[in-house]
NUPAFI-998469 format. One record per residue (C-alpha): x, y, z; residue in three letters; chain. Coordinates in steps of 0.02 Angstrom, whole numbers, plus 50000, padded with zeros to 5 digits. Layout:
N
- X; Y; Z; ALA; A
...
This chain:
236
- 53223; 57160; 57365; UNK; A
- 53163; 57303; 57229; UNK; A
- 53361; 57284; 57178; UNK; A
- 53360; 57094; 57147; UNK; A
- 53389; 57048; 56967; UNK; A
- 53309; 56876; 56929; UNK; A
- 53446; 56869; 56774; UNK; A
- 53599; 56899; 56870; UNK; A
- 53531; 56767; 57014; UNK; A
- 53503; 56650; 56879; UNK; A
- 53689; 56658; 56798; UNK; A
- 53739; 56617; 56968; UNK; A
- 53645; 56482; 57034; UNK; A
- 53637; 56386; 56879; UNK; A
- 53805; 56391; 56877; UNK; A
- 53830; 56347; 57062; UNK; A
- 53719; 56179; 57038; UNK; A
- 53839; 56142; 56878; UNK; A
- 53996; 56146; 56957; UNK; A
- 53939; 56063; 57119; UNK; A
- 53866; 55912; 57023; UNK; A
- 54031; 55901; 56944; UNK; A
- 54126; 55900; 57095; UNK; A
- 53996; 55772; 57192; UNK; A
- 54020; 55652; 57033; UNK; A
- 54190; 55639; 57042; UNK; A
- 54197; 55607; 57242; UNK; A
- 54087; 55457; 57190; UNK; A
- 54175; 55398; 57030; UNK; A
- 54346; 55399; 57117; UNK; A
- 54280; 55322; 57263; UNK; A
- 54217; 55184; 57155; UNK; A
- 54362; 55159; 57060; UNK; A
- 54455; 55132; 57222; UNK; A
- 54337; 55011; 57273; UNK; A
- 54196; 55058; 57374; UNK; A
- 54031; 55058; 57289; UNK; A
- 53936; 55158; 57443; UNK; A
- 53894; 55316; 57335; UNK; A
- 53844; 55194; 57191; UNK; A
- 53728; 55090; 57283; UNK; A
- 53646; 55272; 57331; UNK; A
- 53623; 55363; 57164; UNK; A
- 53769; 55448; 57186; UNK; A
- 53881; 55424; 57017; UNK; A
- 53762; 55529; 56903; UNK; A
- 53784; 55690; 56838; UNK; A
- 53604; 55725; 56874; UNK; A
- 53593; 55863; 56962; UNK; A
- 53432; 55828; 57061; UNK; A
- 53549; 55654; 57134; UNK; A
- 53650; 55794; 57216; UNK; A
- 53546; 55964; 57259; UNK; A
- 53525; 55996; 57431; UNK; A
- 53390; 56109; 57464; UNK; A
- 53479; 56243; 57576; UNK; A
- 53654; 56237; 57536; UNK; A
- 53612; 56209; 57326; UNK; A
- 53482; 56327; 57333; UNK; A
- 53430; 56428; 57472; UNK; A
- 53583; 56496; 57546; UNK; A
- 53645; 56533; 57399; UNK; A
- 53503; 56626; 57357; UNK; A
- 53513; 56718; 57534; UNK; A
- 53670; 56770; 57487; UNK; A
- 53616; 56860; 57330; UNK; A
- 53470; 56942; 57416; UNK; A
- 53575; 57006; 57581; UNK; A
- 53734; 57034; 57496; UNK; A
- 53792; 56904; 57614; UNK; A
- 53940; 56786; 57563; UNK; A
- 53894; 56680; 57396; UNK; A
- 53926; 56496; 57435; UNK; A
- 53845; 56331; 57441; UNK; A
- 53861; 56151; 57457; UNK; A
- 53773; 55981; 57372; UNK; A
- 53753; 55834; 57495; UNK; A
- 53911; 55743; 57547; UNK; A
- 53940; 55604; 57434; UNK; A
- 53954; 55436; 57587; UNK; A
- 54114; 55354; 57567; UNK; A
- 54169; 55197; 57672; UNK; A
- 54376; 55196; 57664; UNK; A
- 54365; 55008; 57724; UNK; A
- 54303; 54953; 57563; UNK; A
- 54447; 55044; 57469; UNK; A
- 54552; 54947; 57363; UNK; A
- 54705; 54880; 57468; UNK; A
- 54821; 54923; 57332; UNK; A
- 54844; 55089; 57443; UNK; A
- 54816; 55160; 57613; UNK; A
- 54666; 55195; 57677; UNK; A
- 54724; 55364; 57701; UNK; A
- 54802; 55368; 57514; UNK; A
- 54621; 55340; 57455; UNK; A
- 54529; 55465; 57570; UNK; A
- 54662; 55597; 57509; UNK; A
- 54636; 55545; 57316; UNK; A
- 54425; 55530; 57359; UNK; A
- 54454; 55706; 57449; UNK; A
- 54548; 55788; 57298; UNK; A
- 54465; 55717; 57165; UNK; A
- 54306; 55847; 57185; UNK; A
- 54424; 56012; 57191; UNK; A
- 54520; 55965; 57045; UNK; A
- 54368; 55916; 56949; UNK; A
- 54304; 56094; 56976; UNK; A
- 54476; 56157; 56921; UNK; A
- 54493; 56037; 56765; UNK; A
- 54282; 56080; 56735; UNK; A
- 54341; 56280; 56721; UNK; A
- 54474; 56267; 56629; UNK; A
- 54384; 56185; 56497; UNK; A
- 54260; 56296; 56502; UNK; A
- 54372; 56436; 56482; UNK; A
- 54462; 56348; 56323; UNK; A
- 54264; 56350; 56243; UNK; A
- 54253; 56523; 56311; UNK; A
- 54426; 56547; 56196; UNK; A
- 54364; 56431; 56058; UNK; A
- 54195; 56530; 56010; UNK; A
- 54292; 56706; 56025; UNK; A
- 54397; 56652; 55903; UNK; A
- 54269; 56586; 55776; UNK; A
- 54149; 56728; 55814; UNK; A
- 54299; 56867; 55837; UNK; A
- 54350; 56958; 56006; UNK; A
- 54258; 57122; 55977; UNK; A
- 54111; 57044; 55918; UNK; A
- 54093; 56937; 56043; UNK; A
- 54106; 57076; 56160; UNK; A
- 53983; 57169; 56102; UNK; A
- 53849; 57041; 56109; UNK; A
- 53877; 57025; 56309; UNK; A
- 53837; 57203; 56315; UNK; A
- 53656; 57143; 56245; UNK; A
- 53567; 57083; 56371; UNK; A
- 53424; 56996; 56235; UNK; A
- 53578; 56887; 56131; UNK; A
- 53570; 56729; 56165; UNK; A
- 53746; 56695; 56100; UNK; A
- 53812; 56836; 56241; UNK; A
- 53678; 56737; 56383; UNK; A
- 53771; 56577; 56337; UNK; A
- 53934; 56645; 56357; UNK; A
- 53901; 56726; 56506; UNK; A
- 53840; 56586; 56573; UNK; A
- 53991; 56487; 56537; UNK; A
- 54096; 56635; 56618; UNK; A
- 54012; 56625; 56803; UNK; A
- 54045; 56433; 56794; UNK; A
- 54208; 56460; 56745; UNK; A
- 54234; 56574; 56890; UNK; A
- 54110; 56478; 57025; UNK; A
- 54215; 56285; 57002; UNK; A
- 54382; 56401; 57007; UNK; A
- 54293; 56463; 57176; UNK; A
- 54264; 56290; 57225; UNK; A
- 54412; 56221; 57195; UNK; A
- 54496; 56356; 57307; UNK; A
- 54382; 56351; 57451; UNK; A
- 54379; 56172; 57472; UNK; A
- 54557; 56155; 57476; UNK; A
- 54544; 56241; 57640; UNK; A
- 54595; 56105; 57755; UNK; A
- 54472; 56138; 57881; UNK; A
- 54357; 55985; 57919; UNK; A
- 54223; 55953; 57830; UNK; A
- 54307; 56023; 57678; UNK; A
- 54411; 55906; 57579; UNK; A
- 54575; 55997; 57595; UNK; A
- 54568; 55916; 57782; UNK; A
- 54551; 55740; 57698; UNK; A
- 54674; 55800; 57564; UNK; A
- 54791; 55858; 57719; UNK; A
- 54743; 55694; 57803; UNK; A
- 54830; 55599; 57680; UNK; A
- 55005; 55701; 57700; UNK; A
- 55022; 55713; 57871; UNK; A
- 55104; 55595; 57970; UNK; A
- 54995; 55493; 58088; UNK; A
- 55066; 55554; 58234; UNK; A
- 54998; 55738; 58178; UNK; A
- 54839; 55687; 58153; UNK; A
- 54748; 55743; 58330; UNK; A
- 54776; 55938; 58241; UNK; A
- 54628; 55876; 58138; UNK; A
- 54524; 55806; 58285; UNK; A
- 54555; 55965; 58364; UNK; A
- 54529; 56106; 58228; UNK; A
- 54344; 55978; 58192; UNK; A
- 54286; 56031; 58368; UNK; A
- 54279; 56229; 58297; UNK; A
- 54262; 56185; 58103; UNK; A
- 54097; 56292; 58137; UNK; A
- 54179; 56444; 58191; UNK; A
- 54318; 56424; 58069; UNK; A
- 54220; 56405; 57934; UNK; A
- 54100; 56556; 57980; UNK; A
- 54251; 56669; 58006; UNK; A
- 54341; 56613; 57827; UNK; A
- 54191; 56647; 57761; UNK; A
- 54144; 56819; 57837; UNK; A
- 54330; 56890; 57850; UNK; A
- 54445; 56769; 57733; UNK; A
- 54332; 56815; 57600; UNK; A
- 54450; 56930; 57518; UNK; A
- 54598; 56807; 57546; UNK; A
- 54515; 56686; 57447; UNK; A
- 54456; 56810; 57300; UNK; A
- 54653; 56832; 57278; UNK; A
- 54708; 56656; 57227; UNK; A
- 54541; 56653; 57113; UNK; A
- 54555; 56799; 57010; UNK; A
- 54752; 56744; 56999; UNK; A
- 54682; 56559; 56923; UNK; A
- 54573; 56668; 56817; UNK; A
- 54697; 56781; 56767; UNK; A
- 54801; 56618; 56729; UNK; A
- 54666; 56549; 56613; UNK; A
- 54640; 56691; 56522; UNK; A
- 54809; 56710; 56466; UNK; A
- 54811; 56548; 56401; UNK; A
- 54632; 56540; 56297; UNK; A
- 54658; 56716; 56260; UNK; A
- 54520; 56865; 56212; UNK; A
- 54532; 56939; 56367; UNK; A
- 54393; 57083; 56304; UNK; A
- 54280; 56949; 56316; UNK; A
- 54319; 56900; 56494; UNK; A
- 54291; 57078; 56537; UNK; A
- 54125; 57092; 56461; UNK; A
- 54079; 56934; 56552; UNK; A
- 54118; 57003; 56713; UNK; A
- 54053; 57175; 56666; UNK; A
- 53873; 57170; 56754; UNK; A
């Protein structure tokens, strides 16, 4: 506990609540636009935070996890969906896989925009410069960009994990939507363990995961540039 920096917690967290608002919003918004008004009629198609926060997967695990040194991950509540009010211009299980996908990739497209600020201020401000207000923790120029760096990195975290196809994450409605019908009892089956699955991707796949992050990373950096920045970010 005598090791737990308040700051550091913070420029996690925060972010954490950020990107999964982001991704909740757009499970609602696309299920909307495909017909089913379910997470409307709840509150659900805000991008207020508090609409979304669930009280131990938004904040206290997450915050277990800084603490322990135990995994860092979360989850906001489950935005309801009811396929049989989807549009019948497609399949019910075309719109769970679009409703499924649409949080990941908001968390990806989120980042990435994030990273081009990231890019956009460095190059106003100048690369060096920039780096050497990260190194001060009392700048609130190097706090803000910091801050946009762990968001950057937590919705490119997000958008990986949840791609796992492992039910209840939305790569298994994502892989719903692909497979044929007659496959679809693998699902059923792998739901019956999604616990254990998901406690043993999380406590051993942990380092599989990291590697298609840090490549997305990698990826946006080379394309906003002022990778000294990036590094500073990442620094402490």
């Amino acid at each position: 506990m005598s090791g737990f920096d308040v700051t550091q917690a913070l420029f996690r967290l925060i972010p954490m609540i950020f990107a999964l608002t982001v991704h909740e919003f757009f499970h609602a918004w696309t299920a909307s636009k495909l017909g089913d008004d379910t997470a409307v009629r709840q509150g659900r198609l805000t991008l207020n935070p508090l609409a979304h926060i669930d009280p131990i997967g938004t904040i206290l695990l997450p915050m277990v996890g800084m603490l322990t040194g135990a995994p860092f991950f979360g989850w906001a509540k489950p935005v309801p969906i009811n396929p049989l009010q989807f549009t019948r211009r497609f399949r019910m299980k075309t719109g769970v896989l679009l409703t499924s996908a649409a949080g990941p990739l908001s968390n990806l497209v989120f980042g990435f925009l994030l990273a081009v600020v990231i890019g956009v201020i460095a190059l106003v401000v100048g690369e060096q410069e920039l780096a050497l207000q990260l190194q001060d923790t009392h700048d609130l120029v190097g706090a803000l960009i910091r801050l946009l760096g762990w968001t950057t990195l937590i919705n490119i975290g997000l958008f990986v994990f949840n791609l796992i196809p492992i039910p209840p994450l939305d790569g298994s409605g994502v892989l719903a939507g692909f497979l044929p019908d007659r496959y679809h009892y693998i699902l059923e089956a792998m739901s019956q363990y999604s616990f254990i699955l998901f406690i043993l991707i999380l406590w051993v796949g942990g380092s599989l995961i990291s590697v298609p992050v840090l490549f997305i990373l990698r990826l946006f950096v080379s394309l906003v540039g002022s990778p000294e920045v990036w590094v500073a970010i990442y620094r402490n």
